[in-house]
N, C-alpha and C positions, 0 to 999 in steps of 0.2 A: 504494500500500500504506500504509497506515492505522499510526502507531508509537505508541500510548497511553502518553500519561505518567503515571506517573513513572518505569514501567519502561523507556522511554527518551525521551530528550533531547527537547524539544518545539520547537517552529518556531514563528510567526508570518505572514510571506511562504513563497510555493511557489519560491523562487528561492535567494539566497545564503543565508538564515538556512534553507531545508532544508537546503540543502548541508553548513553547518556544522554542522548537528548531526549528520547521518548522517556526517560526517566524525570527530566526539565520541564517538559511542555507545560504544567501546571503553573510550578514557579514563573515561568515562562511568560503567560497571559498574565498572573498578576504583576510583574515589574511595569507591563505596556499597561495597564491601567493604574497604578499608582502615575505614572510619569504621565500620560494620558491627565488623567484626572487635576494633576498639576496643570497643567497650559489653559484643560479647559476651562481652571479657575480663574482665568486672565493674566496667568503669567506669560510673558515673553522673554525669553531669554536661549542662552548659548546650551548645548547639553550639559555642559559643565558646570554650569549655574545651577541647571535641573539638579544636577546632581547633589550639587551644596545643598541646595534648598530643602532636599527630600532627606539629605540624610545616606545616602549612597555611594559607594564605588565609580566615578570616572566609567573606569571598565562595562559596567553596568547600563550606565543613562546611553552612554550613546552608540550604542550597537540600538538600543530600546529605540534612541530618535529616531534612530535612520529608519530603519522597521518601520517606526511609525506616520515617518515620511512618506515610506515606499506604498505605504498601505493608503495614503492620502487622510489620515486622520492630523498631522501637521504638514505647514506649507514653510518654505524657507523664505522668509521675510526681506532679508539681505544680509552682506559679509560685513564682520567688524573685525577688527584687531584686536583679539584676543591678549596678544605677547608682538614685540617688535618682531617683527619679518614674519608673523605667522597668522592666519585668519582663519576666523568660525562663522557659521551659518547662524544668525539668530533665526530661530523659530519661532512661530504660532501656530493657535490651534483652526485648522479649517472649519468650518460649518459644521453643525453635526451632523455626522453621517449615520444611515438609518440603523446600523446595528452595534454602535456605540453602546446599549443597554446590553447587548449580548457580551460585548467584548468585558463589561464590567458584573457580568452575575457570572461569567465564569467562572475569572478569577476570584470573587466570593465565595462562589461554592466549594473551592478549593481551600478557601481558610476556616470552615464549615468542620 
């Protein structure tokens, strides 16, 4: 069975690195709606901000952004400088899209 990312966790090897993801997926949908849930409270900001702000691992928010981008639930706003010579995408959150309720009772159900 075939798991499309970004709506879930992707693999490499058919062996441990499946296993670990499909052992993830859970975890998985809840980080995209905590971070989710962030933007869509009217924060705008870098993943890395996201990250401060929630309380989170760098490593974490923004694999989570991008996913989240990919998925069209945030839009990339425009580039700031982050660090001299380096640049980040500020984000927002797009409209809400029709299964934003599903993507957040998932990951509920999962802390259930």
């Amino acid at each position: 069975m075939k798991h499309p990312y970004p709506e879930n966790p992707g693999w490499k090897d058919a062996t441990v690195s499946k296993d670990n993801a499909e052992a993830n997926r859970v975890r998985f949908n809840r980080m995209q709606a905590r971070v989710l849930r962030l933007y869509y409270a009217g924060f705008i900001g870098t993943a890395d901000e996201a990250a401060v702000r929630l309380g989170i691992s760098l490593l974490s928010s923004r694999p989570r952004c991008t996913e989240l981008v990919k998925m069209g639930y945030l839009q990339k706003a425009k580039r700031d400088r982050s660090r001299p010579g380096r640049h980040a995408w500020i984000l927002a959150a797009t409209l809400a899209p029709l299964d934003l309720d599903d993507l957040f009772s998932n990951a509920e159900d999962a802390d259930a």
